[in-house]
N, C-alpha and C positions, 0 to 999 in steps of 0.2 A: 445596559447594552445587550442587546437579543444575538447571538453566538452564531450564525450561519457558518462555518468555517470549520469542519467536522474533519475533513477529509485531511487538515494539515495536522490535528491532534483532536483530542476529544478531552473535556473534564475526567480527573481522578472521581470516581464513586464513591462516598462516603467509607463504603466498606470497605474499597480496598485499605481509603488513607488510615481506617482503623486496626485491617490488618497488618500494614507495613509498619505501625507505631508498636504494636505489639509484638514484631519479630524486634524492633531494633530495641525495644526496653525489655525482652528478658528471653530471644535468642542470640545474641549480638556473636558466639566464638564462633571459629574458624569450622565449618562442618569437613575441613579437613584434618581437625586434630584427633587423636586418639583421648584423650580424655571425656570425663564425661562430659561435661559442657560442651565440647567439641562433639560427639558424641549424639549430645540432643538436637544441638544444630542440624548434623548429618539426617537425622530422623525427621525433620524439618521440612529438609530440601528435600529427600523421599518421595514426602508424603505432596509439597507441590510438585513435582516431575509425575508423581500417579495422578494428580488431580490434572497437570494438563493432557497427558497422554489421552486421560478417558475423554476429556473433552475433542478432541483431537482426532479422535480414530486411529491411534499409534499404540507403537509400547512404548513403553518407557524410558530403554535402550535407543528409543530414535531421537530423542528428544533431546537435543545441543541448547543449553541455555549461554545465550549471547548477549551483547549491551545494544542491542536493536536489530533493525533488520538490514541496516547496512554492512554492520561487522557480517550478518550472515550471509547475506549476498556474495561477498567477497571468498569468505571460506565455503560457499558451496563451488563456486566458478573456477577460483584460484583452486582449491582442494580437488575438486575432482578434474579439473586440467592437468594437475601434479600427481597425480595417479595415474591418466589415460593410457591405455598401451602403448606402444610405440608404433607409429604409423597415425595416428591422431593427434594433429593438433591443432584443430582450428576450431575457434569459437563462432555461437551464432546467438545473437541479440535480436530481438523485433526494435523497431526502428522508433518507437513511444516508450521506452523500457522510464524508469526515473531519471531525472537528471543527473543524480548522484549514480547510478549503476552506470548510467552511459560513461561516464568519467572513470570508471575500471574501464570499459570497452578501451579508450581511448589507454588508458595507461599499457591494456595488453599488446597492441598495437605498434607502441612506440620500443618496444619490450621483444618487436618481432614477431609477437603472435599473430598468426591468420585470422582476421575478423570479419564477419559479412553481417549486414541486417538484413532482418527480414521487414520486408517493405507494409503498409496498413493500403486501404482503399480511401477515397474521401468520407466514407462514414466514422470512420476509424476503426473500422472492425481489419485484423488480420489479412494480411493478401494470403491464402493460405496454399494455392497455385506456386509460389516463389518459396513460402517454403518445401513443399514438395521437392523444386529442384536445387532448390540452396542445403539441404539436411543431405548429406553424405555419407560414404564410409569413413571420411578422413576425417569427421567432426568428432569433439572430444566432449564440445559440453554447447547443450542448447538452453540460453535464461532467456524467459519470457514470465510478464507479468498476468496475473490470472485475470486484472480488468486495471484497463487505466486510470490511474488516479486524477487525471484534467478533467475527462469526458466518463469517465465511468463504463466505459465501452469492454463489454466482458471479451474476454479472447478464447481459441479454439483450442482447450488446453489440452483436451483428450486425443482431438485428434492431431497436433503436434506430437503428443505423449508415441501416439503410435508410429507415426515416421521417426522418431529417436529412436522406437523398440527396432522398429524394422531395418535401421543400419547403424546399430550398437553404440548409438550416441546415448552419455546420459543428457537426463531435463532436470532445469532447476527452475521453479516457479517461487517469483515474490505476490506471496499474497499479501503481501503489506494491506491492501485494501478490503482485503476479500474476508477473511476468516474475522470474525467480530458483525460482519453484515451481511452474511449469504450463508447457508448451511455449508458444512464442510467435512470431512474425512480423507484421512492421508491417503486411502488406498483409491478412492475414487476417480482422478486422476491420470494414476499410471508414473506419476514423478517422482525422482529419485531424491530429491530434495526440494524442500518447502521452505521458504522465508517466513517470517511475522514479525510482529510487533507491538507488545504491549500498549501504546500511549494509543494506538488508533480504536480500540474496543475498551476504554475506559479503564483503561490501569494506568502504571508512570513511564514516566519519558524512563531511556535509558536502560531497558531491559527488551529482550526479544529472543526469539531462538529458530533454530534450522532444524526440521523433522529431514533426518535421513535415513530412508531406507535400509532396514537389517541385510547384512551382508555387502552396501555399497564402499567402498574405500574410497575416502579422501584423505591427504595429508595436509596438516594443520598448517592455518596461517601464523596460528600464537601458540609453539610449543609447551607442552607441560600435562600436570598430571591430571588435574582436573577433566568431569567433562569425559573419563573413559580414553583421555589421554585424546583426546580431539578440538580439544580448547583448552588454553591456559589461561590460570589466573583463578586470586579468589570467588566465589560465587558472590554474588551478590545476592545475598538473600533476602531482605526484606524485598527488594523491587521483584525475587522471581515468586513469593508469596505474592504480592498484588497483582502480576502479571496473572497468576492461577485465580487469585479470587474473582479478578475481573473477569476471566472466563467461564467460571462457575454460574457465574450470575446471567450471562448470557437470556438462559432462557427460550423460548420461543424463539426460535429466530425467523420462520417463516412468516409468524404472524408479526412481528417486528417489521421485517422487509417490506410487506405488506402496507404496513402503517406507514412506514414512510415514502413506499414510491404513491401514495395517494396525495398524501399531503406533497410532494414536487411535484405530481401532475396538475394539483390545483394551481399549486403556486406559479407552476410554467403556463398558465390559461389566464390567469389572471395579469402575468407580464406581457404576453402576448397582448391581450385584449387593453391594456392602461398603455403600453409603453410603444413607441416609432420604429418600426422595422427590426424585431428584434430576431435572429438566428439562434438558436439554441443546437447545438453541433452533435452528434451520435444520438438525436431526440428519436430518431424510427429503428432501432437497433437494441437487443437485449443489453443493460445497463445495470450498474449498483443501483439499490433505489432509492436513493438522496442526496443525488448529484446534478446543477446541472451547469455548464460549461456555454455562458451564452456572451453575445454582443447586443448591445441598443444601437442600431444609427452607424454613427460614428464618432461615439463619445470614445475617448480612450477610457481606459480601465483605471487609470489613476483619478480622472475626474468624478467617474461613477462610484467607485469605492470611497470617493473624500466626500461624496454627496450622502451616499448610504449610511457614513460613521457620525454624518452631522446627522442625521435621522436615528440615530441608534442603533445598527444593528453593521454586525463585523462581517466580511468576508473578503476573498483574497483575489487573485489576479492569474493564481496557478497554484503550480506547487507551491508551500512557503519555501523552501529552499531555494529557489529559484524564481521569486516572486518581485526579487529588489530592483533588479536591472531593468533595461527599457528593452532588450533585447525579446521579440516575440515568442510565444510558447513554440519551442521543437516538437511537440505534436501536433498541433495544427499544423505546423510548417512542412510536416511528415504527411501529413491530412491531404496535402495540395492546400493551404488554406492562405491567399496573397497578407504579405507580412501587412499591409496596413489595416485588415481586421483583424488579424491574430492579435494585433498591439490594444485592441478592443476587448479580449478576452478577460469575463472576469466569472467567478466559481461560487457558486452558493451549495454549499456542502451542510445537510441536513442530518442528524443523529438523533442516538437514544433520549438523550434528554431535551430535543426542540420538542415542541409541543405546537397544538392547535391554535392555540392562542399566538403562537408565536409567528409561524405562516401569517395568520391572521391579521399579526400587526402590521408586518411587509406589505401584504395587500392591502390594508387599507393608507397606507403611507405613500402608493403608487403615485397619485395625482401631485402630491407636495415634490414626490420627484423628480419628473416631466418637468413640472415647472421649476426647479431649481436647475437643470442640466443646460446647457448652451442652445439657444434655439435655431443657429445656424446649424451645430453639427446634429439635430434632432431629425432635420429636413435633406442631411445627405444620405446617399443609396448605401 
């Protein structure tokens, strides 16, 4: 089975899975005990918090290790909501945020909190007019993601950054997507908090952390001592060692980026030129570069996806999290995009380990799957 499906998770790397075997067979104590074992552990987890920091463009001190990037999400939003001054209390979301973040929006909501989205254009890029007059003095925390996880549609993050600085709102950006495929440094930006997540740049599910700003205050969603007293609970260390190996390894990333928005441009020429009327959505718009967000026709996405798995090769229909239901993507829907092609929407998400060969195969498989798909719905607009 050829893995098109990068964007909902990516494979563990050999080295991380050797590094996490190696903390769990002869790190395994509490790097909160005082003992020595305890002790070595602590030196441990040190030494991965330096190793993501450098990778990272942070200190050390910024660096919240968390069990993904939804636990951070929530302690960046929730945390510095619970700190804001008083006279602030209204949150702002872009309108494509994750399914999962949008369901905090909706929880602060019902909760009383002031909420407003900020609105995208049909490209999916940012209406960034709206935020201008939606970003306030009365706002307390602005989350927006650094590039869509459907469409790959990068967002204006600098210059939100600076309508937060200019009416004393903090920014909380989920790079869930971003950091592992695009160069990156925390200061570059301007945001006071940064999401991630290990399992998207080739470490394990389960681990992730929040870069926040020195000197920013937030109060914790999981009390305790841990974490510089910002997160509670024991660390998880072998997963925050694989979370660091995996970014070690990195490497190139511009020439990485590179490599793969070539191989989705082929790949997007070759669907175009084999396949009946197909849209590919934020296609003329800067983007992740191995992502693309398209429809055939008007096959749905469940058909296309059951035809591409009998050909070999995996991909999804959106986010996984939000992939099961028949319910249309809320970003296209946010897009302007009419729900009976959104319900067409399906994701071919390319990574560090697809290969040439692998593009390769999809294109040359193109022809078997025209003629496997419905040939009424091949022939609708």
């Amino acid at each position: 089975m050829i893995y098109l499906d990068h964007h909902a998770t990516t494979p563990p790397s050999q080295a991380v899975i050797d590094a996490m075997a190696a903390v769990m067979a002869g790190s395994w104590a509490n790097a909160s005990s005082k003992h020595g074992p305890g002790q070595a552990a602590g030196r441990v987890l040190a030494g991965a918090r330096s190793v993501v920091a450098q990778a990272l463009g942070c200190k050390p001190a910024e660096v919240i290790f968390t069990s993904g990037a939804t636990e951070a999400n929530h302690l960046a939003v929730r945390g510095l909501l619970a700190a804001a001054p008083e006279g602030r209390r209204r949150v702002v979301f872009s309108a494509v945020e994750h399914a999962g973040h949008l369901k905090l929006a909706r929880e602060l909501m019902d909760a009383g909190v002031p909420v407003d989205f900020l609105p995208v254009q049909r490209d999916g890029t940012l209406d960034i007019d709206a935020a201008t007059r939606l970003i306030g003095a009365d706002v307390a925390v602005v989350s927006l993601m650094a590039a869509n996880n459907e469409t790959g549609a990068v967002m204006p993050v600098a210059e939100v950054a600076a309508l937060a600085a200019a009416t004393g709102a903090r920014l909380h950006v989920d790079a869930t997507q971003w950091i592992g495929k695009r160069p990156f440094t925390f200061a570059e930006w301007g945001a006071d908090a940064v999401s991630f997540s290990a399992h998207k740049f080739n470490g394990p599910k389960g681990v992730g952390g929040l870069l926040l700003r020195q000197g920013v205050v937030i109060r914790p969603t999981m009390p305790g001592s841990q974490e510089r007293g910002r997160r509670g609970g024991t660390e998880n260390l072998p997963a925050i060692v694989g979370l660091a190996t995996a970014l070690e390894a990195l490497g190139d990333l511009n020439a990485e980026t590179a490599r793969q928005a070539a191989l989705r441009d082929r790949l997007e020429a070759a669907l175009v030129a084999e396949l009946p009327r197909v849209q590919i959505w934020s296609r003329g718009v800067p983007r992740l570069p191995g992502v693309s967000l398209l429809r055939v026709g008007r096959w749905e996405a469940d058909v296309l996806l059951g035809r591409l798995e009998r050909l070999g090769f995996a991909a999804s229909s959106g986010a996984a999290c939000s992939s099961s239901g028949s319910a249309p993507s809320h970003v296209l829907t946010a897009m302007g995009v009419p729900e009976d092609e959104a319900l067409c929407a399906v994701r071919l998400s390319l990574g560090r380990t697809t290969t040439d060969a692998d593009v390769d195969a999809l294109i040359a498989a193109l022809p078997t799957l025209r003629s496997l798909l419905p040939a009424a719905e091949a022939v609708a607009a």
